[in-house]
PAMIMAR-735945 format. One record per residue (C-alpha): x, y, z; residue in one letter; residue number from 0. Coordinates in steps of 0.5 Angstrom, whole numbers, plus 500, padded with zeros to 3 digits. Example, Ala and Ser with C-alpha at 12.3 -4.5 7.8 and 13.67 -1.06 7.14 Angstrom:
BEGIN
c1;c2;c3;rest;nr
525;491;516;A;0 .
527;498;514;S;1 .
This chain:
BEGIN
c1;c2;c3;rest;nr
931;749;084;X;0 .
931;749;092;X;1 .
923;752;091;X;2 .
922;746;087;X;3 .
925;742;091;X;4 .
920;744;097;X;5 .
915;744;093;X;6 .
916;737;092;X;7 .
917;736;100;X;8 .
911;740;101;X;9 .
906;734;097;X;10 .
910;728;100;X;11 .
908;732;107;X;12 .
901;733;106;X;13 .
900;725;101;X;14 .
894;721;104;X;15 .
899;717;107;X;16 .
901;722;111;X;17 .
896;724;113;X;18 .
893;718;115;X;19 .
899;717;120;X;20 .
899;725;122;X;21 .
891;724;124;X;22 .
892;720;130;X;23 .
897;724;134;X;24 .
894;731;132;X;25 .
887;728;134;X;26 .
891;725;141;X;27 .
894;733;142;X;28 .
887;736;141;X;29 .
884;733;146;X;30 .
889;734;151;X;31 .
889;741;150;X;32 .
881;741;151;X;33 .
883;740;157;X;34 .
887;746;159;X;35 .
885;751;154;X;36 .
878;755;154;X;37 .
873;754;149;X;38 .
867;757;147;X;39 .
860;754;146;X;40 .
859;754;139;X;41 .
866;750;139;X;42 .
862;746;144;X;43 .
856;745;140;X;44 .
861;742;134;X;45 .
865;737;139;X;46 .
860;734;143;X;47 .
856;732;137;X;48 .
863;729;133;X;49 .
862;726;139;X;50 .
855;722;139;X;51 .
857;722;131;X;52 .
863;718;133;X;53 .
860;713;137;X;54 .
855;711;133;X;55 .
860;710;128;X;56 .
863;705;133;X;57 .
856;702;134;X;58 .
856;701;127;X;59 .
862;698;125;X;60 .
861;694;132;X;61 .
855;690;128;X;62 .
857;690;122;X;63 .
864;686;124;X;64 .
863;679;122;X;65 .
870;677;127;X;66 .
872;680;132;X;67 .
879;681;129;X;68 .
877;685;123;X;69 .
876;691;129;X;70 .
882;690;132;X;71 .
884;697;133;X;72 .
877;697;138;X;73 .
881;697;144;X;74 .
885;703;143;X;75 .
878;706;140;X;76 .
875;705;146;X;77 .
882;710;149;X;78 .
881;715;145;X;79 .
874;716;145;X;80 .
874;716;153;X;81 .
879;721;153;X;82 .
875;725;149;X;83 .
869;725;153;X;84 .
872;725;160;X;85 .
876;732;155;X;86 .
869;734;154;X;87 .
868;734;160;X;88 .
873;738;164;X;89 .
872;743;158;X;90 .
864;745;158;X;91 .
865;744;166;X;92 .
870;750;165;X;93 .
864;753;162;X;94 .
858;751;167;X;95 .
863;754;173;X;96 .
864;760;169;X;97 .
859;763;165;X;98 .
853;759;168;X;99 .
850;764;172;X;100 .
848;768;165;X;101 .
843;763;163;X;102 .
842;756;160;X;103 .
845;756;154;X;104 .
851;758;157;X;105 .
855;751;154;X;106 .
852;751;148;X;107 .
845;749;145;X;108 .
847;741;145;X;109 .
848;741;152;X;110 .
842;746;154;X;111 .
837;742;150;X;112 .
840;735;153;X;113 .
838;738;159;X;114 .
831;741;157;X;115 .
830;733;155;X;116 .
833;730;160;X;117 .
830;734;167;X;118 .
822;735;163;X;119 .
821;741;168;X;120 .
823;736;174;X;121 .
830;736;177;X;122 .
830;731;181;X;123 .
828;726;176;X;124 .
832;728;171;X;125 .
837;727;176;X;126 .
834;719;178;X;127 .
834;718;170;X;128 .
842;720;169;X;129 .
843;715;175;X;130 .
840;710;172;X;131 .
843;711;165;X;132 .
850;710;169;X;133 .
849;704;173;X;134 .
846;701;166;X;135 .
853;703;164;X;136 .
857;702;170;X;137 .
854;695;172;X;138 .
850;692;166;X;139 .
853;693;159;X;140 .
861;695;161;X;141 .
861;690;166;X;142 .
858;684;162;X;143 .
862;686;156;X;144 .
869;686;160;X;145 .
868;679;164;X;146 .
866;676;157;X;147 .
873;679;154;X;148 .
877;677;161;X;149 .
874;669;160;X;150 .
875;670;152;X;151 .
883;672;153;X;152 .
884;667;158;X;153 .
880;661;154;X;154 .
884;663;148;X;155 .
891;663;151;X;156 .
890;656;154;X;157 .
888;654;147;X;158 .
894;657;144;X;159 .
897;651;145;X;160 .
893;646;142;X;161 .
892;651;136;X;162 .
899;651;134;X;163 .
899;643;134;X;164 .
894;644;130;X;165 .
897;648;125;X;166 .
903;643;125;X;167 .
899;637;124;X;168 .
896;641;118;X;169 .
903;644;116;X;170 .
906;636;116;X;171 .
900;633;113;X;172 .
901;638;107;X;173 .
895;641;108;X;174 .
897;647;108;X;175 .
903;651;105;X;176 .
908;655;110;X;177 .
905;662;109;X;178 .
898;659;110;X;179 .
903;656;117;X;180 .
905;663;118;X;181 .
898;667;118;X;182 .
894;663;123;X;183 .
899;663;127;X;184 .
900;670;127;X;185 .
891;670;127;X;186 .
891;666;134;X;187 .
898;672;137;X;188 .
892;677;135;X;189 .
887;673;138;X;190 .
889;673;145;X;191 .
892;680;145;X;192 .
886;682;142;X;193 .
882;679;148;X;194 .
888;681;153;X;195 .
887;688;150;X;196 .
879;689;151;X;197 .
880;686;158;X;198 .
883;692;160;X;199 .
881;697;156;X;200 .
873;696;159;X;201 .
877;699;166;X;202 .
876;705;161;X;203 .
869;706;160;X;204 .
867;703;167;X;205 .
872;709;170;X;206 .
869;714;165;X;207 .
862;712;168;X;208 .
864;713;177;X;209 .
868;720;173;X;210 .
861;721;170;X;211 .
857;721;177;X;212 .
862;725;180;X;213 .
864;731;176;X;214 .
856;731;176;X;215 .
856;732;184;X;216 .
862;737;183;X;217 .
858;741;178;X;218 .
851;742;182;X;219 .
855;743;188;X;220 .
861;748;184;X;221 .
855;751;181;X;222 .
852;753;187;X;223 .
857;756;190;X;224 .
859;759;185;X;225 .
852;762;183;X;226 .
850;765;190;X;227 .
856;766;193;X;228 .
860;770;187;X;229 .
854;772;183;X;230 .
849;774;188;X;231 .
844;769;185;X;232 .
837;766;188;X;233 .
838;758;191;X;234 .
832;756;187;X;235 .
834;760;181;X;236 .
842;757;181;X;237 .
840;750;183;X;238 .
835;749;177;X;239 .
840;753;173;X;240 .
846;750;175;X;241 .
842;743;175;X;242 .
840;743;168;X;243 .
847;745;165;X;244 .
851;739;169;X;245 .
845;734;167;X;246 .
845;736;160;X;247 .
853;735;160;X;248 .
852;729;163;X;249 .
848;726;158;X;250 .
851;729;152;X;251 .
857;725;155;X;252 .
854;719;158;X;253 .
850;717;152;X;254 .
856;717;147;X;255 .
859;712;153;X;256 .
853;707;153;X;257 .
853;706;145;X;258 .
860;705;145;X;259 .
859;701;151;X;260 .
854;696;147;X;261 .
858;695;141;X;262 .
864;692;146;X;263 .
859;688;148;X;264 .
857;686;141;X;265 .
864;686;139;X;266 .
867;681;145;X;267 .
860;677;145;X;268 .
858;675;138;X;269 .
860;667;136;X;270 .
861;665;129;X;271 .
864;669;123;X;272 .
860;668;117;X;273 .
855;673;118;X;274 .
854;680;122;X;275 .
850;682;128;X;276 .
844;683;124;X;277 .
844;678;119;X;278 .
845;673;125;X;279 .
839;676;129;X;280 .
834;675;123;X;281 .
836;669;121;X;282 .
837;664;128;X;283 .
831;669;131;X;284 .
826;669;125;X;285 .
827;662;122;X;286 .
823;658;126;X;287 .
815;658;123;X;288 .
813;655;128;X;289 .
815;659;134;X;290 .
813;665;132;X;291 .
806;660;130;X;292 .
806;658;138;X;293 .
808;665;141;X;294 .
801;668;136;X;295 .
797;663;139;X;296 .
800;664;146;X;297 .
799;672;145;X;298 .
792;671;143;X;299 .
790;667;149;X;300 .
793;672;154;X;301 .
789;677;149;X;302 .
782;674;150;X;303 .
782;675;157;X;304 .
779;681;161;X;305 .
782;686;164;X;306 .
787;685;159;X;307 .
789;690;153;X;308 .
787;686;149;X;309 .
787;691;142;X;310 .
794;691;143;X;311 .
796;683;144;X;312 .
790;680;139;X;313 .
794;686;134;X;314 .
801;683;135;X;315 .
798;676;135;X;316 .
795;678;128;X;317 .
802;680;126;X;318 .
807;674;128;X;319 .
801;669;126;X;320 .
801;673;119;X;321 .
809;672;120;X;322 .
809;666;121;X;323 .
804;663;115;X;324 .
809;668;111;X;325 .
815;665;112;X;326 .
812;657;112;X;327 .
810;659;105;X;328 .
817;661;103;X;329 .
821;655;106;X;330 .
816;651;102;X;331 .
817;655;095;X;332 .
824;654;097;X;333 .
825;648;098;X;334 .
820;645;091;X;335 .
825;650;088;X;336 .
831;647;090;X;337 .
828;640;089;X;338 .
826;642;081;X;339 .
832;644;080;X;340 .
836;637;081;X;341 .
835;633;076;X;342 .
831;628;076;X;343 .
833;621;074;X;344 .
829;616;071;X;345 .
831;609;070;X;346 .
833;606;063;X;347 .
828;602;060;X;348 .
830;596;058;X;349 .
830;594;051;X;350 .
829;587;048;X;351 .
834;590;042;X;352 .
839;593;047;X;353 .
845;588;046;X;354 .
851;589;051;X;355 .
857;593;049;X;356 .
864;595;051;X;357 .
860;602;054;X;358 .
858;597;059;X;359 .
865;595;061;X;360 .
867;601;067;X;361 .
874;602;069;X;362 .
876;600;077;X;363 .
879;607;080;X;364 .
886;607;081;X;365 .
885;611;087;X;366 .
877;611;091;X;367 .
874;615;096;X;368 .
867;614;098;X;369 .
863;617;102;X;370 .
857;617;106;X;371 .
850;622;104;X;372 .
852;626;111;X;373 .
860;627;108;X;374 .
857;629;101;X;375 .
856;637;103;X;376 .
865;635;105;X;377 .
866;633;098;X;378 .
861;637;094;X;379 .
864;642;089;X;380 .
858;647;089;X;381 .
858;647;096;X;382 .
865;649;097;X;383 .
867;642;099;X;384 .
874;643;104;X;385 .
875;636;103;X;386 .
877;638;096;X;387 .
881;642;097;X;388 .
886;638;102;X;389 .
886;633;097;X;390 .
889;637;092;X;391 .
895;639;097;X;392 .
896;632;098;X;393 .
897;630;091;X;394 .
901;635;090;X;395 .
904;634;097;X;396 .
906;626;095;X;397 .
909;629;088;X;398 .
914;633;092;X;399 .
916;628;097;X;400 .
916;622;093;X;401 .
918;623;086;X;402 .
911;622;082;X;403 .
904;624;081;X;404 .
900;620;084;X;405 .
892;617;081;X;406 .
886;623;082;X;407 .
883;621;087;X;408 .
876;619;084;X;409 .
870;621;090;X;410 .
863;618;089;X;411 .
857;617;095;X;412 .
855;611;097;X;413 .
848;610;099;X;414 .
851;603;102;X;415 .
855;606;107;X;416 .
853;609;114;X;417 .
851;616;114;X;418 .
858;619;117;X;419 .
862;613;114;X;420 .
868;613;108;X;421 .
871;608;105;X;422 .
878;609;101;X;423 .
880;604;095;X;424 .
886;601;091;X;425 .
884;599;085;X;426 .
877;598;087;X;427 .
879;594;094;X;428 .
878;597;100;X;429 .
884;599;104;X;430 .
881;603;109;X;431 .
875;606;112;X;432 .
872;611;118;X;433 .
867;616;120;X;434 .
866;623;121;X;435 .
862;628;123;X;436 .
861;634;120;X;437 .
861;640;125;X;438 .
864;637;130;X;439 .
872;636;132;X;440 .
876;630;134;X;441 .
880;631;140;X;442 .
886;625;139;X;443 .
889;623;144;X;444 .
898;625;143;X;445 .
899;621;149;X;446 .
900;627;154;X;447 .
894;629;156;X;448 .
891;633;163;X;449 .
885;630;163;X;450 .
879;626;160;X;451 .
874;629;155;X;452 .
867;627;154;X;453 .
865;625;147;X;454 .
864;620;142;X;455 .
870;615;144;X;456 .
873;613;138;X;457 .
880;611;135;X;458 .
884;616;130;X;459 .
882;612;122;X;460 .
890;614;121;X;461 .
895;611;126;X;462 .
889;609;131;X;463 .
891;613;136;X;464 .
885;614;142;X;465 .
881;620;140;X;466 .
874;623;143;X;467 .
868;627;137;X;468 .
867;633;141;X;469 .
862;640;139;X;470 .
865;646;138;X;471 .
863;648;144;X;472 .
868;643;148;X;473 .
873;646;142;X;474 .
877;650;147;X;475 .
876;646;153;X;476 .
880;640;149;X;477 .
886;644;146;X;478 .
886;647;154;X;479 .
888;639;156;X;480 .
893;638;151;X;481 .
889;634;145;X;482 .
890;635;138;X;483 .
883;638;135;X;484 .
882;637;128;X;485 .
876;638;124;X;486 .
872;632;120;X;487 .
875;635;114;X;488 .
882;634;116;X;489 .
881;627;119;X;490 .
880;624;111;X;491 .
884;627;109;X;492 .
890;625;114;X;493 .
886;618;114;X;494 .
888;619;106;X;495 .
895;620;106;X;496 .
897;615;110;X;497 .
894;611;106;X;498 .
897;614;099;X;499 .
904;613;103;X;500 .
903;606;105;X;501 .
901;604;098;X;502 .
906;608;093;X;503 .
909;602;091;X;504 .
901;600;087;X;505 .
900;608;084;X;506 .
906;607;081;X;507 .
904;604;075;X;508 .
906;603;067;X;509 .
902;609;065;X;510 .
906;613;071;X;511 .
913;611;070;X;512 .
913;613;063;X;513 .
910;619;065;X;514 .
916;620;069;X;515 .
921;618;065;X;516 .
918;623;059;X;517 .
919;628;065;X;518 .
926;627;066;X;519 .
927;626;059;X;520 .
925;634;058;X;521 .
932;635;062;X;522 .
936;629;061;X;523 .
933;626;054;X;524 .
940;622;052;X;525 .
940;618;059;X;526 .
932;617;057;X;527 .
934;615;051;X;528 .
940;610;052;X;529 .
937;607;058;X;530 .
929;605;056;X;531 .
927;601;052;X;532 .
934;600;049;X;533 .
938;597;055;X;534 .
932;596;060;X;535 .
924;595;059;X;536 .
921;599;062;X;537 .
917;594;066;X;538 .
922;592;069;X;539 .
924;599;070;X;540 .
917;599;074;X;541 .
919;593;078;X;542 .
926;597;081;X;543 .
922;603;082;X;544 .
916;599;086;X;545 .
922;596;090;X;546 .
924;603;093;X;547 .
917;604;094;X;548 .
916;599;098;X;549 .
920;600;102;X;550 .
920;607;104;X;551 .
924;609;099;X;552 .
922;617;095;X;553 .
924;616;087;X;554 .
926;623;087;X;555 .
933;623;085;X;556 .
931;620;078;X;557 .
938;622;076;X;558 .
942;618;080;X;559 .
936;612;079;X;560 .
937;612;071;X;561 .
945;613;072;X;562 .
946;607;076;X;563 .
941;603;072;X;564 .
945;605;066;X;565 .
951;602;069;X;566 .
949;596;072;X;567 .
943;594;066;X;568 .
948;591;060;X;569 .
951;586;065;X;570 .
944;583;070;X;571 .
937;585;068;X;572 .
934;581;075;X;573 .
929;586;078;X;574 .
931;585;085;X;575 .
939;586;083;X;576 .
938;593;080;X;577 .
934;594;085;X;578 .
940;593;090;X;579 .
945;597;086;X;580 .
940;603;086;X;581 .
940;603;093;X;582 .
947;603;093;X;583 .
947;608;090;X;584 .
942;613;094;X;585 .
946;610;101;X;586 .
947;617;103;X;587 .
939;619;102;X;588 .
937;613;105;X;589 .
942;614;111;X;590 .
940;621;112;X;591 .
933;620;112;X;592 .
934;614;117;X;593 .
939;618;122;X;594 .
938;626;121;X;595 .
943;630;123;X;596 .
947;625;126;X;597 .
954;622;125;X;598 .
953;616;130;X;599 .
949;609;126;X;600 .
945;606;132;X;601 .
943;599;128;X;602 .
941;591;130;X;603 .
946;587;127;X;604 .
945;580;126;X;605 .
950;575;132;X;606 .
955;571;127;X;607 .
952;564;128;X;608 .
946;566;125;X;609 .
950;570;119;X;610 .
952;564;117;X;611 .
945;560;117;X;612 .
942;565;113;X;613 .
949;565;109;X;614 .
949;557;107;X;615 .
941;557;105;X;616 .
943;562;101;X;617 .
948;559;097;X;618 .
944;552;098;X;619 .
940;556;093;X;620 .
934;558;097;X;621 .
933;565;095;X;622 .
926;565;098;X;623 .
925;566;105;X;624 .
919;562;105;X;625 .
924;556;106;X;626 .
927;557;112;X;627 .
927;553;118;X;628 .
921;554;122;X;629 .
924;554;129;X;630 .
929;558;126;X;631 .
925;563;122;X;632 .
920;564;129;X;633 .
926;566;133;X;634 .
928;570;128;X;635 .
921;573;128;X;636 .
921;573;135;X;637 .
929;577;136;X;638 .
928;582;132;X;639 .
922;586;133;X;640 .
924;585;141;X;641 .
930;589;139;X;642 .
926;593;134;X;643 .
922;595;141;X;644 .
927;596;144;X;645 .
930;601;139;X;646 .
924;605;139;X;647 .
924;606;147;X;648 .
931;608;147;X;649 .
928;614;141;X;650 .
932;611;135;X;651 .
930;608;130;X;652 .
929;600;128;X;653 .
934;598;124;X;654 .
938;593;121;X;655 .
945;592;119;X;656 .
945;586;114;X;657 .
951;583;109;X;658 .
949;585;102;X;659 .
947;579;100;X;660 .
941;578;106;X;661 .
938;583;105;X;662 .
932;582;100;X;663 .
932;576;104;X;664 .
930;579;110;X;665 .
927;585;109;X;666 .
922;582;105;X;667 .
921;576;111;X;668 .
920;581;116;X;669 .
916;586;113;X;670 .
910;584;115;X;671 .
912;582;122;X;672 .
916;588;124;X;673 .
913;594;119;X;674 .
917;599;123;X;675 .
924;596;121;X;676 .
928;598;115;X;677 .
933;593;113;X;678 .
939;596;110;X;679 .
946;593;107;X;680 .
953;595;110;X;681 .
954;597;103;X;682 .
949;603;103;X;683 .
953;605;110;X;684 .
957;612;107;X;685 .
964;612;110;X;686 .
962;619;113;X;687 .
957;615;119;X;688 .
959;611;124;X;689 .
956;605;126;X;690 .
954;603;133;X;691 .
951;596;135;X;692 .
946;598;139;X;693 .
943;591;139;X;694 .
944;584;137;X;695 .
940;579;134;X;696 .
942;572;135;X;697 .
939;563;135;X;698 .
């Protein structure tokens, strides 16, 4: 049993999974080692050239990465294999000092052919070429790579503020879920600490390369001492000997660096991330028939003048004229293709016989958006439209905070309006309209900003706060100075849920309500049943609901909705009364929607002379606001959004504490006055909350 049970220990050991995780250490441990025990030239030959085939792999991977986070362990990578080098190093000089005087093949075959390759029979340029190579390294690729990850960390962390306030627009809006939330947060942590990382981890190769040129002085000097002092050596022989060896360790070691030092420029310097290097070097270079058209003519007119190598440049102008004419040739086909494609549409031909008919007779949209031809590639299906996509989390969005599933919003293009124009309809009419720019951002100014931003100055479509149309390229610089960047995407879509929850009351209609009812009944079908259509039509049920609506309510407690209905509906069928026994009802909801969190109601309450006005017009019979006074209603008007004001400048919401009996009358009186202002009754207060009169309105 205990044989079997260390079999089975055994496999769980050496599973994939461990050794996966055993790999990097055991790798780390063997390269420390080299460092201090000897090895042999064959077992230098084999790591030197693990070496090349692990740099090239870097290089590869490097290119091929579409964003710099799908090679996020680059950093460390860049550790390991500058500790491999620099073991490499130490272990083939150990070898050089020791055993060099036997010949050149003393290290091993890879470093005796790198130096053959390398010196070509002249030691002093050999030993120019492995300088140059180091300086390339050292002063070139490394440097320029590390400045772009230095500038690319201190950009990102700047911008992580205004990130995350994108993120918290899009979370708030509905656009995205919390998990989605959660991994740009996380993308943009990585992000800096990617940049962060290979702004460090560039120290390593610039120090591998000043490590290069030194340990190749130490070892021509070493190998000279050593050859002609302790082996009796000629100085010409040791020099040429000992030279070759160091170089050829030299280069075999510095070229591994120079390719992992070109793909960290690579990783750190590409811009974009739907395509990788190759893809983006071909297509942005080779795309454009008429440069290559214009460097061919020009080839061909330096070709054509004597003294020139004039074979050499008519060929390569040959080439880029051919290459050009090729790809004109292909741009044309592709674009005839596209337009066979599409089908076309030919306008019906009128028909003396063809009467009209109820097929002429098109249904208005409950809910519109039209878009101009520039916004179409947004919107369009085929072309993976992020519009679309957004507008479904709004639906769904509207159904959990309101209580019922609103209209599909109906897209279509309108030839009429601007190209970057959008109009959002209800019913047919216009309810709201704006601009957008596919590929750049809006910068909406949140009021706090450091500084100005150049741009197209404009106003955000949903709240008309100030904004500025920038390119990407000021993308950074904007969230850097504390505005709030989105893409043209996410203001329609912004744009067109401010309008859904301004208008919820008119997508509630008789098609909606009995959907919602039919929804409720699934849990509570007797309270369904005994309320609609037994005791309440169920128009009238829509009116109470559109009531609620208008006035900010969510009809998410249907239960509470439909009890109170049922209670009250035998005795008073009226609209408005219903209306207000359900507020009642949802007093606690609506109260906590209003003071979050707070046990305190800070309200405006209305002075007692002017409680007693509104009370005789009501007993007079003059339910409607429209009757009032006009001096009496101006000053009204006047006192109340004062006080609202100065309610928001205190940080407290605008509310008005009315008797039960006015409070239909001057909520639908100062709606469109003071929109801000909910009026609510002493009735709906729940007796956990205290009121506190924070403002009075008076004649």
């Amino acid at each position: 049993m205990a044989t079997n049970q260390n079999t089975f220990d055994m496999r769980q050991m050496f599973s994939i999974s461990n050794i996966r995780q055993l790999a990097a250490p055991i790798l780390l441990m063997m390269v420390l080692s080299m460092m201090v025990l000897p090895l042999p030239a064959f077992m230098l030959d084999v790591l030197f050239t693990f070496n090349i085939a692990l740099s090239m792999i870097v290089l590869l991977v490097g290119m091929y990465t579409r964003r710099p986070l799908d090679f996020s362990v680059f950093p460390t990578v860049l550790l390991v294999t500058t500790l491999l080098r620099l073991s490499l190093n130490v272990a083939s000089t150990r070898v050089v000092l020791l055993e060099g005087h036997t010949g050149p093949d003393a290290a091993g075959k890879v470093i005796e052919s790198f130096g053959h390759f390398l010196v070509g029979g002249n030691t002093t340029v050999g030993v120019v070429v492995f300088v140059i190579l180091t300086v390339i390294n050292f002063v070139v690729v490394t440097k320029g790579a590390g400045r772009i990850a230095e500038v690319g960390a201190r950009f990102t962390l700047d911008a992580m503020p205004g990130k995350q306030m994108a993120i918290d627009a899009d979370l708030n809006a509905g656009l995205i879920d919390d998990k989605e939330a959660k991994r740009r947060r996380s993308e943009i942590a990585q992000e800096a600490e990617f940049y962060g990382a290979m702004d460090g981890a560039s120290k390593f190769v610039r120090g591998d390369a000043v490590a290069g040129i030194l340990i190749m002085i130490i070892n021509i000097i070493g190998g000279l001492i050593v050859g002609v002092v302790q082996h009796n050596m000629d100085f010409p022989r040791a020099l040429d000997n000992y030279t070759l060896l160091t170089l050829g360790d030299g280069l075999v070691a510095q070229l591994p660096s120079l390719i992992i030092s070109v793909a960290a420029g690579m990783v750190v310097s590409r811009v974009g991330d739907d395509k990788d290097i190759g893809e983006q070097f071909v297509g942005q270079m080779f795309a454009n028939p008429s440069v290559l058209m214009l460097v061919a003519i020009l080839l061909g007119v330096l070709g054509m003048i004597p003294g020139m190598p004039n074979l050499i440049f008519l060929l390569l102008a040959a080439g880029l004229f051919a290459l050009a004419r090729f790809l004109g040739k292909r741009i044309v086909e592709e674009a005839e293709a596209a337009a066979e494609a599409q089908p076309v549409q030919t306008a019906p031909q009128p028909h003396e016989s063809q009467e009209a008919s109820w097929a002429d007779v098109m249904p208005v949209d409950v809910l519109g958006l039209e878009v101009g031809y520039r916004l179409i590639p947004m919107v369009d299906k085929n072309q993976d439209g992020e519009l679309l996509k957004r507008i479904r989390g709004l639906r769904k969005k509207f159904a959990q905070e309101i209580g019922f599933l609103a209209s599909p919003v109906h897209i279509r293009d309108n030839l009429e309006l601007k190209p970057n124009a959008y109009r959002i309809t209800l019913k047919g009419v216009e309810v709201g309209t704006g601009e957008a720019y596919p590929g750049q951002f809006m910068a909406i100014n949140p009021g706090r900003v450091a500084g100005p931003l150049p741009g197209n100055q404009t106003k955000d479509p949903a709240f008309g706060l100030p904004a500025v149309w920038v390119d990407l390229a000021r993308r950074d610089q904007a969230n850097a100075l504390g505005y709030t960047v989105v893409d043209a995407s996410t203001v329609v879509a912004t744009h067109l849920n401010h309008v859904i929850l301004s208008h919820a009351a008119d997508l509630l209609g008789r098609q909606e309500t009995q959907a919602l009812l039919d929804h409720i009944a699934k849990e509570s079908p007797k309270l369904v049943e005994d309320l609609v259509p037994k005791v309440l039509p169920l128009h009238t049920l829509q009116r109470v609901l559109q009531y609620l609506l208008e006035e900010g309510i969510n009809i998410r407690d249907m239960r509470s909705i439909v009890e109170t209905l049922a209670e009250w509906a035998p005795r008073n069928q009226d609209a408005v009364e219903l209306a207000s026994r359900v507020r009642m009802a949802l007093g606690r909801a609506i109260i906590q929607q209003l003071f979050p969190g707070s046990t305190d109601v800070g309200v405006i309450a209305l002075d007692p002379s002017l409680e007693r006005v509104l009370n005789q017009t009501m007993q007079g019979g003059h339910a409607d606001a429209g009757v009032l006074e006009p001096g009496l209603a101006d000053t009204l008007l006047r006192e109340t959004a004062s006080a609202a004001q100065r309610q928001e400048d205190l940080g407290l919401p605008p509310v008005l504490l009315v008797p039960n009996n006015l409070r239909w009358l001057l909520a639908r009186f100062l709606r469109r006055a003071v929109p801000n202002l909910k009026v609510i009754a002493h009735s709906e207060v729940p007796e956990s909350r205290t009121i506190r009169v924070v403002a009075v309105v008076g004649t």
